[in-house]
MARSE-992067 format. One line per field, with one value per residue (C-alpha): x, y, z negated. Coordinates in Angstrom, 3 decimals. Layout:
N
u: X,... $
v: Y,... $
w: Z,... $
***
This chain:
254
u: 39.662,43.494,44.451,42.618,43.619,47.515,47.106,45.715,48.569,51.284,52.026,54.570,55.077,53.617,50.297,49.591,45.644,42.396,39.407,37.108,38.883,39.214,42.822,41.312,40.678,43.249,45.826,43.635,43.938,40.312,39.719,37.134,36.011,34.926,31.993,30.823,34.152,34.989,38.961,42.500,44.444,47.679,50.239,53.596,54.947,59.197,59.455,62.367,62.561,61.318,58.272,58.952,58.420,61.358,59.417,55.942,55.103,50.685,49.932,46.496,48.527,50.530,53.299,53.031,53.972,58.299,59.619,62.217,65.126,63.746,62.738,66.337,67.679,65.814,66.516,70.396,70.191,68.020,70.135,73.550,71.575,71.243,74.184,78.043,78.949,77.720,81.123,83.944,85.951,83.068,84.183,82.807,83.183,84.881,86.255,83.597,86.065,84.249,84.100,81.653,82.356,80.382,83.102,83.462,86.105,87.554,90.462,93.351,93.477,89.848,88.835,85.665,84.048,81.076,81.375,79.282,79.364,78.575,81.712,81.004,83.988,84.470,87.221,87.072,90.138,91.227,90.568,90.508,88.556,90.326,89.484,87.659,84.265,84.366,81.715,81.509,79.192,78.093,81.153,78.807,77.457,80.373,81.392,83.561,81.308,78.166,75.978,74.689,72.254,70.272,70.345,68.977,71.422,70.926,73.682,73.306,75.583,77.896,76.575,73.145,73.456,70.451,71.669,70.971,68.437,66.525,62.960,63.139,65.648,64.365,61.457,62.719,64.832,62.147,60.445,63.283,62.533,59.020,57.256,59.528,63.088,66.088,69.097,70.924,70.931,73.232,73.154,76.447,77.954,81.026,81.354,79.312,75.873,75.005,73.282,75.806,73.177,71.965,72.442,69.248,70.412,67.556,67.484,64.738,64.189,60.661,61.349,63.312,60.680,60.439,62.959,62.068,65.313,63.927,61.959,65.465,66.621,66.022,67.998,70.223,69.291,72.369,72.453,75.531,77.288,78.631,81.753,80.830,77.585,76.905,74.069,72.929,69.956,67.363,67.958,65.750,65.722,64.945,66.088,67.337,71.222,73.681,76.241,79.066,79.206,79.171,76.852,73.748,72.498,76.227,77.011,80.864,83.506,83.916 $
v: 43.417,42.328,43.635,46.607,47.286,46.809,49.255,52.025,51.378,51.311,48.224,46.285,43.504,40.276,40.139,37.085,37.469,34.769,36.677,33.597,33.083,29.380,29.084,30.540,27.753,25.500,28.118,28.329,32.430,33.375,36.313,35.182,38.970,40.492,37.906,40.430,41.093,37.421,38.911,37.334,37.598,39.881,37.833,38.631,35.306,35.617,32.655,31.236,31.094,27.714,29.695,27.420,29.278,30.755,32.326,34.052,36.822,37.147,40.385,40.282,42.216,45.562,44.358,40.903,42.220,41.893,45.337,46.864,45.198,41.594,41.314,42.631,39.861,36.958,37.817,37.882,34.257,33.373,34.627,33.215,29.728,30.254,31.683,30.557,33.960,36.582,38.080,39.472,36.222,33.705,30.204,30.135,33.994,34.905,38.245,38.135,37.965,35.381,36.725,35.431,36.901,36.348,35.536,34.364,31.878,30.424,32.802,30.498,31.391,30.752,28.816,27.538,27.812,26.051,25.452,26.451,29.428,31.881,31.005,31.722,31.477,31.961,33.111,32.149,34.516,37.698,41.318,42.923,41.819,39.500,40.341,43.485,41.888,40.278,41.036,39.823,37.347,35.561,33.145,29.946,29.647,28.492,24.762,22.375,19.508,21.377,20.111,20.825,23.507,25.777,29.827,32.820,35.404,39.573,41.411,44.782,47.556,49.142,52.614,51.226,49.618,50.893,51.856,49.348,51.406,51.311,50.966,48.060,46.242,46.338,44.875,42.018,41.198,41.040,38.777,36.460,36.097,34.385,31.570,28.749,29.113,28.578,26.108,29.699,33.378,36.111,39.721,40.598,43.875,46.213,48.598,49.666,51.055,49.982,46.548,45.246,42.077,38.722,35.035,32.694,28.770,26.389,22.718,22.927,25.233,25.282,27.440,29.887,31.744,32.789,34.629,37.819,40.041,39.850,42.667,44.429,43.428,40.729,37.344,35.733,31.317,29.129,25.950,25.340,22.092,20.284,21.528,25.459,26.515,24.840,25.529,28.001,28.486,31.305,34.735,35.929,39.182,42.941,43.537,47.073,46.769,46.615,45.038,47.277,46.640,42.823,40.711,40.182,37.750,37.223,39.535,38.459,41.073,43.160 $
w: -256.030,-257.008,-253.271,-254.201,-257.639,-255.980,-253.861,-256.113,-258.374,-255.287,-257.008,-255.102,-257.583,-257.817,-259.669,-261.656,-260.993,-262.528,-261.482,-261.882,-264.983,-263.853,-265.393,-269.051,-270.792,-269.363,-271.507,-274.287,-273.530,-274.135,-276.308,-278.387,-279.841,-276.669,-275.438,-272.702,-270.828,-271.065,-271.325,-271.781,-274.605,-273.985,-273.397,-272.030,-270.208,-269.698,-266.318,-264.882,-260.868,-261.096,-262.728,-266.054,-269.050,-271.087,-273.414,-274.525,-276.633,-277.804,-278.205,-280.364,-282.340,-280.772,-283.197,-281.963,-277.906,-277.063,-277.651,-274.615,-276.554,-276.877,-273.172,-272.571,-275.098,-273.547,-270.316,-270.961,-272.178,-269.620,-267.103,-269.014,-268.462,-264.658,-263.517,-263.589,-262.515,-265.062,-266.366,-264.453,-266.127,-266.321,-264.277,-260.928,-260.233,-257.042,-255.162,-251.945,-249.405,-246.744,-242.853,-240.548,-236.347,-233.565,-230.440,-226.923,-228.431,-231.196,-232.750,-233.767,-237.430,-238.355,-241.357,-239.734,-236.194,-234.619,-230.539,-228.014,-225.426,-228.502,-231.367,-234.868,-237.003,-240.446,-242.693,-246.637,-247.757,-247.043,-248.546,-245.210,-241.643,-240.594,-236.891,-235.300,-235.293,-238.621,-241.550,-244.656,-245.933,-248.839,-249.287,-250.159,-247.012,-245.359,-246.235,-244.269,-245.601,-243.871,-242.364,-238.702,-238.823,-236.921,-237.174,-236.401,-236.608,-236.390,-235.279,-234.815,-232.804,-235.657,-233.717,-235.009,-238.453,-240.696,-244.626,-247.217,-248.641,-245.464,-246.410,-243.575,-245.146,-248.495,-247.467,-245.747,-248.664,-251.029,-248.153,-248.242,-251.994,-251.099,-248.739,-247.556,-248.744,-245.832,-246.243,-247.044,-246.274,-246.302,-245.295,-243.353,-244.333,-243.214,-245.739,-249.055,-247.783,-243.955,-243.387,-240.793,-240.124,-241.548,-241.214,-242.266,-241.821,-241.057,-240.466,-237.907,-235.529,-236.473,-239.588,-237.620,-237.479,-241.282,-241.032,-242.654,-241.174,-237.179,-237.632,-237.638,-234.296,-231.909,-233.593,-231.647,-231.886,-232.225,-232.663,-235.123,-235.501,-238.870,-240.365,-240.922,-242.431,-246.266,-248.694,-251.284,-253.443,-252.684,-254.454,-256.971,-259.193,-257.565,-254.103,-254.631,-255.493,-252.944,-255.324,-254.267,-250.523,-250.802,-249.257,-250.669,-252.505,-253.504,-256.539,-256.942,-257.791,-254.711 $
***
């Protein structure tokens, strides 16, 4: 019925959903007016990512439901509580200018490489590519102090690179919002609106396979050593920005 109800709506948001009205009780949310419907009360719920609760509005009432403006207003301080980022001069705010090539060899003037007979080698400075192959990626995924990791990387043909708003893409964005979150992920991108590719960092192979942006093009495995790739939490929020041609789910000044 939920699945169906989605559907009908083209809903393609999460649905909070109690059918059997088993959670009910346990949030003391019965309406207690309507004894045929056996209904909720209208509550709005505002939740962190960590799904903790921020704040609740009940809506008995129509007057007691948030208006446009206080959903705006408590998501601004929730969002000034997560993020060290949020204005152009807040601490911890960053031009994206972090390269990431795939290469036969290690260039002299990288930052970072792993080893191997495929060489990925990063760059943390630098407003323009600092080699041919270079793309930009989300600068907190590379970390001297990393880690070894594993990684499935998609690297597609510039003659080939889908746009951002590439009903493909978009999906696997939203995908990488859900199920079990990587070490770190980063699209890859060349200039403001084509997907130039994607890095998910694992610490087993095992969850290679969760990666959401294969269905773009075939990944290539590497097995990366300590020394390049770092962490970074998973993204949350909409998937539909493209944050001004800088890798996503970095949002620094581009």
């Amino acid at each position: 019925m939920n699945g169906a109800f989605r559907a009908g709506l083209d809903a393609r948001w999460t649905f909070l959903s109690d059918e059997d009205r088993t959670a009910l009780n346990e949030l003391d949310l019965r309406e207690v007016t309507d004894t045929i419907h056996d209904p909720y009360l209208p509550t709005v719920w505002l939740l962190a990512p960590d799904l903790t609760v921020h704040r609740w509005w009940m809506g008995y009432w129509y007057w007691g439901r948030p208006t446009l403006d206080e959903l705006r207003f408590e998501l601004r301080a929730l969002t000034r509580g997560l993020r060290k980022d949020l204005g152009p001069t807040a601490p911890g705010r960053q031009a994206v200018n972090a390269w990431l090539a795939l290469l036969g060899e290690r260039p002299h003037d990288a930052d970072l490489a792993s080893a191997g007979g495929r060489v990925l080698a990063g760059w943390r400075s630098g407003r323009e590519a600092p080699h041919p192959e270079a793309r930009r990626v989300d600068p907190r995924l590379l970390d001297p102090d990393g880690a070894g990791a594993w990684v499935s990387l998609v690297w597609p043909d510039r003659a080939v690179m889908p746009l951002f708003d590439d009903g493909a893409v978009l999906q696997a964005r939203r995908a990488a919002q859900h199920g079990v979150a990587p070490r770190a992920v980063s699209t890859l991108v060349v200039d403001s609106t084509h997907f130039a590719g994607s890095i998910w960092v694992v610490d087993h192979p095992g969850a290679l396979d969760d990666d959401p942006f294969r269905r773009l093009g075939t990944p290539l495995v590497l097995e990366v050593g300590a020394g390049l790739l770092g962490s970074a939490p998973r993204p949350y929020g909409p998937a539909l920005e493209r944050y001004s041609g800088a890798p996503w789910p970095w949002d620094g000044a581009s």
